[in-house]
N, C-alpha and C positions, 0 to 999 in steps of 0.2 A: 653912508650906505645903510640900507634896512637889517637888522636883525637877524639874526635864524639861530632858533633852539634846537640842540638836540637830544633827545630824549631816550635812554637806555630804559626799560623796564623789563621787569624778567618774574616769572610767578612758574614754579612747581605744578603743573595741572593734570600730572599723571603720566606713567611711563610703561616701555614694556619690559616683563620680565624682572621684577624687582625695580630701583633707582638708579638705575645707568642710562637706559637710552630711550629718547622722549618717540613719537608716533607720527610718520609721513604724514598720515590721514589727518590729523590735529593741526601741523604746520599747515597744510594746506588751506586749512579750515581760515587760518589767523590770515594766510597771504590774501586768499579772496576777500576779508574782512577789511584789509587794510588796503587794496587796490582800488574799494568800495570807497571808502574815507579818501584815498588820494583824486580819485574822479569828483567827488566833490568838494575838493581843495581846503579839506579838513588839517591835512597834511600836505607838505611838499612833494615827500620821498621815504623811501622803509627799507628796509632790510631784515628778517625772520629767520632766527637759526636758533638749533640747539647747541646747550651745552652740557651735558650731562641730561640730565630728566629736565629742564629747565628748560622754556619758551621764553625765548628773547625778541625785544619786540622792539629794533632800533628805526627812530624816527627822527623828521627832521619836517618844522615847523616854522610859523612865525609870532606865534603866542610866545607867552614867556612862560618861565620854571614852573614847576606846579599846576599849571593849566587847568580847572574843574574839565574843559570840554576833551583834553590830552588827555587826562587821566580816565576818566570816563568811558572815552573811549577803548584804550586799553583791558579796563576793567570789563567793560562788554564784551571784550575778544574772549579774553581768558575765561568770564561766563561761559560762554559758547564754545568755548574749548575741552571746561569743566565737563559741558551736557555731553559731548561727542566722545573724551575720554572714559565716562561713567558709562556711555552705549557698549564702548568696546570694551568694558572692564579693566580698562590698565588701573595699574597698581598704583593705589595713591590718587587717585581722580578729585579734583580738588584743592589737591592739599594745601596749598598754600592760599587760598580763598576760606581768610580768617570770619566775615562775613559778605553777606550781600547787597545790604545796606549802605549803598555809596553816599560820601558824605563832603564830597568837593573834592578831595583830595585823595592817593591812597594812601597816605597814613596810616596805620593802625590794622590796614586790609588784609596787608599779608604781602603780596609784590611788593618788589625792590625796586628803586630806581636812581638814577642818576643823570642830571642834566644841567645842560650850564645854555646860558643866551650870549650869542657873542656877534661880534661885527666881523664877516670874514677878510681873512688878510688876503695878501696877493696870493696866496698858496696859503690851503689853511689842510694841514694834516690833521689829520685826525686820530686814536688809535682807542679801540673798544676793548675791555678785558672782560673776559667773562670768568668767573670762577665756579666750580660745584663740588660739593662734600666740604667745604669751610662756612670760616664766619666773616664780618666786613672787617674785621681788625686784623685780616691776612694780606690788606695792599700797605699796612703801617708799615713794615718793614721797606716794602718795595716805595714807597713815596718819598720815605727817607732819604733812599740812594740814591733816588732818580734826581730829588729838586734841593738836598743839604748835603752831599757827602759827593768832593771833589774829588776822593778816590774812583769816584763810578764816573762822577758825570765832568769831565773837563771844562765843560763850556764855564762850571759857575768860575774856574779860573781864569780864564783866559778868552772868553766873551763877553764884552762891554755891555753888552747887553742880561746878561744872566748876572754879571756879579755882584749887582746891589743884593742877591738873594729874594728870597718866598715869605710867604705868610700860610705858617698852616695854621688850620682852623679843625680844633679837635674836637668831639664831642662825646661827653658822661655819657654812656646809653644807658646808666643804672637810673642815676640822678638826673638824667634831662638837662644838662646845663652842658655850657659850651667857653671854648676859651683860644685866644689867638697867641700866637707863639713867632716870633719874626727870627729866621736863619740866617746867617749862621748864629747872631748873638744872643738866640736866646735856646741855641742847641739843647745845653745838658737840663735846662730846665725842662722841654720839650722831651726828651726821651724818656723822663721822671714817667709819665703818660703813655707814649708813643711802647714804650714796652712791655705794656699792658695793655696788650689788643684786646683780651675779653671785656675788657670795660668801657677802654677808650679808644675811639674811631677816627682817625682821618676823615671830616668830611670836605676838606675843599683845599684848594692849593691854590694863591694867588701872588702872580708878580708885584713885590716889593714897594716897587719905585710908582705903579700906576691900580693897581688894585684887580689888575686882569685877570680873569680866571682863567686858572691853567690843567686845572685836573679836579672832578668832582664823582664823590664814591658814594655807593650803598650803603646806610648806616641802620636799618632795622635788622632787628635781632626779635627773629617769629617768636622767640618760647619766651621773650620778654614781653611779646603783647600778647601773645594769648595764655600765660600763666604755665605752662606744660610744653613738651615735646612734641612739636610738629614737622620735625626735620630739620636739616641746617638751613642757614641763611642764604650760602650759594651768592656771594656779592656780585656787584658789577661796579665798572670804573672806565672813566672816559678820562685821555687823558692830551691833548694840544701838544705837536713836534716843532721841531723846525723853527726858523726864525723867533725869535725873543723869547722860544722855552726849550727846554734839552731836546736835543737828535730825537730821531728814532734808536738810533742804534746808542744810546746813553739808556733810553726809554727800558730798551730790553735788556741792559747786558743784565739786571740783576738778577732776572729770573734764569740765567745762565748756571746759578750758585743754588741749589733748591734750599727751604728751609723748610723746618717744622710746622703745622698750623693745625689747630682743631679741630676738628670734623670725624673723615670716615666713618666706617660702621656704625651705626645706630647715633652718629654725631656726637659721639663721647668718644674719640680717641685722638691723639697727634700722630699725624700722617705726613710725609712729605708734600707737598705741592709740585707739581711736573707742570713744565710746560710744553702742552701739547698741539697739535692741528684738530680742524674741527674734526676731519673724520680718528681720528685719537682720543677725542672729548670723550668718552664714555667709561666711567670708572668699574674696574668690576671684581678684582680682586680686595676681600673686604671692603667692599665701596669706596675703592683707595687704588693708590695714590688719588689726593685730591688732583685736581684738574685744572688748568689755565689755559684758556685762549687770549692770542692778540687777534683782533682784526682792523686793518687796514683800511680807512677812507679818504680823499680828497674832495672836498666840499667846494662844488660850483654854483653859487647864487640858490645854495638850499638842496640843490640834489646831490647824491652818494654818487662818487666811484665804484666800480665792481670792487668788494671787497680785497684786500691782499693778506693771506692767512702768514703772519710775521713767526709762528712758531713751525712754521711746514719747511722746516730747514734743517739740515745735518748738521749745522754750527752747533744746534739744541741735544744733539743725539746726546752726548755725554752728561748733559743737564738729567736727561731722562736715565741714564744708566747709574748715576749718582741717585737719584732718586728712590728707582727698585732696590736701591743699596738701601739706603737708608730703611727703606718699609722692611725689610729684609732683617735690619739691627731691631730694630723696634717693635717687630711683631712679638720677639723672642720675649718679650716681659711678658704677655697675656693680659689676664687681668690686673696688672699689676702697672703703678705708677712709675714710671714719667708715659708710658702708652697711652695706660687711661686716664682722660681729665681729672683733675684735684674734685675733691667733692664737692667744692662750692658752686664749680661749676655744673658738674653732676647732677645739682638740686635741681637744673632745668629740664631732665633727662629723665627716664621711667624708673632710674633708679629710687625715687623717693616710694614708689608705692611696693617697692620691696622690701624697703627701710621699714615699712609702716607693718607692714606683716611678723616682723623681727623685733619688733618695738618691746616688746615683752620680757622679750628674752633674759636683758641687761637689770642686774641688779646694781645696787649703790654698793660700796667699796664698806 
C-alpha cells in the first residue's frame, strides 16, 4: 500500500487581544490557502484550527517528512497570514516568522512541526495534541506513561503486541545531538534525560520489535534559534491508537493527572497544563493555565475524518479543576521560585536585559 504523510505545523502569526485567542479572518485566509493546494493535489487533505494564538495547519500527503514543497508551502500560508494579521494589527503579527528566507526546510524559521510517513493499517487512528503557553519537553512526561509505564497503559502488559516495548528517541536541544533509549530496559537510564524537559525532548517514539513509528513531537525551542525571547514554543505531537500501539483511552488517561510545565506569562513561569476542548483552547488568566488539546482522526487512503475533540468530555472536568487548583497554589510565590523559572532558564527571557541595567550595582565581597 502507498504511503501517506502527516504533517502537523503550527507558527504563532498573531492574535487578538493579547496571546490567547488567534483571528477567524486569518484562519480563513490559511483554509482557502490550503483548499488552493488540495485542488492541485499538492495535498491530499487538511484540517485548520487554533489552539491558543497558534495556527495549526494539519495535513496529509504523500511526500515524505520534511518535504521542501510541504514545508514551503505552509510557510507561504503563514507569510500570508503574517500580511493579514499585521493589516488587522493583532498582537504579535509575525511572531513566530524567525526569517523569510526559506531554506528547504523550516528549521531554524520559527514553526513547529511534527510528522511521521506511514503505511495505513486497517484502521489507522490517529490523535493530534496541540499545546500553547509551554515548551516540547511538556509531552516527555506524557510519552512516558503512554508507551513505558504499565501503570497507565495495560496493553504494554497484557498485549502481545505492545510488550516487547518502545524506542524513544531523545534529543539535546542545547547541544544538537540525539540518543536512543529501548523500554522498559533501558528505563532509569532514560529518565536521567526524560526529566529534564528544558533540555531534553522527546522527539520520536517507535515500536521495538519493527522500528514503526508511533508518536512524533515538536522539538524547536524559538529563543534557542533566535538567541532572545520570542514567546513560548507551543509544541505539537501526533501520536498512532489502536492495534499494535496503546488505546486511545491509555493515550489520554495521563493528561487526566495535570502536571507542572513552563511557560505562562511572559513564558518564564510553571503553570499547570489543562486539558481542554478546542472552544476552551484559549489561555487568559496569566496566560495560563497552559493549554492541551486532543484531536481525533481516522485516516482513509490519505484523507481525515471530521475531527473528534477527545478532551470535550466531563471525564476531564476534574483534570481541569485540579489544575485552577494547582495555578491557584502557585501563583501565591510571585516573583519568587519554584513559580518562576530557575535563572538559567530565564537567560532566554527579557530578564537579561534587566540584569544588564543592574550590572553595576554588585561589588566583590
Amino acid at each position: 500500500m502507498e504511503k501517506v504523510t502527516i504533517s502537523l505545523i503550527k507558527a504563532d502569526i498573531g492574535s487578538l487581544a493579547g496571546h490567547g485567542r488567534g483571528s477567524e479572518d486569518v484562519l480563513n485566509v490559511a483554509k482557502d490557502l490550503l483548499e488552493k493546494a488540495k485542488a492541485e493535489q499538492k495535498i491530499i487533505d487538511f484540517f485548520v484550527y487554533y489552539v491558543g494564538d497558534d495556527l495549526q495547519l494539519l495535513m496529509t500527503h504523500r511526500k515524505f517528512i520534511e518535504d521542501p514543497e510541504i514545508h514551503k508551502l505552509a510557510f507561504d500560508i503563514f507569510l500570508k497570514c503574517s500580511e493579514i494579521a499585521k493589516e488587522l494589527k493583532l498582537y504579535g503579527a509575525g511572531q513566530d516568522i524567525l526569517s523569510t528566507a526559506f531554506s528547504g526546510n523550516l528549521k531554524g524559521l520559527g514553526p513547529g512541526f511534527a510528522e511521521m510517513c506511514i503505511e495505513e493499517r486497517k484502521s489507522e487512528p490517529i490523535i493530534a495534541f496541540s499545546a500553547d503557553k509551554t515548551e516540547p519537553g511538556a509531552w516527555n512526561y506524557y510519552l512516558f506513561k503512554i508507551f513505558a509505564d504499565p501503570f497507565n497503559t495495560p496493553g504494554l502488559v497484557i498485549d502481545p503486541k505492545l510488550h516487547s516495548g518502545f524506542i524513544f528517541e531523545i534529543h539535546d536541544v542545547y547541544e544538537h545531538k540525539k540518543a536512543r533509549f529501548s523500554m522498559p530496559e533501558e528505563m532509569y537510564d532514560a529518565l536521567v534525560y526524560l526529566g529534564a524537559p528544558a533540555r531534553f525532548v522527546v522527539k520520536s517514539v517507535f515500536k521495538k520489535d519493527n522500528m514503526e513509528i508511533a508518536a512524533v513531537s515538536s522539538v524547536e525551542r524559538l529563543s534557542l534559534i533566535a538567541g532572545r525571547y520570542v514567546g513560548k514554543d507551543d509544541p505539537v505531537l501526533l501520536v498512532r491508537a489502536q492495534e499494535r500501539f496503546p488505546s486511545v483511552g491509555e493515550i489520554l488517561e495521563p493528561f487526566a493527572n495535570p502536571i507542572f510545565v513552563a511557560g505562562g506569562m511572559r513564558g518564564s513561569h510553571y503553570v499547570p497544563l489543562m486539558p481542554v476542548s478546542l472552544k476552551d483552547a484559549h489561555p487568559t488568566r496569566f496566560d495560563a493555565p497552559a493549554r492541551v488539546v486532543a484531536l481525533a482522526f481516522n485516516l482513509k487512503n490519505g484523507y481525515l475524518s471530521k475531527p473528534v475533540d477527545l478532551f470535550d468530555d466531563p471525564a476531564f472536568d476534574r483534570a481541569r479543576e485540579i489544575a485552577n487548583e494547582m495555578m491557584d497554589i502557585i501563583r501565591k510565590h510571585g516573583p519568587f521560585e519554584p513559580h518562576r523559572l530557575p535563572l538559567d532558564e530565564m537567560e532566554y527571557t527579557t530578564l537579561p536585559l534587566v540584569e544588564e541595567k543592574l550590572r553595576n550595582r554588585w561589588e566583590k565581597l
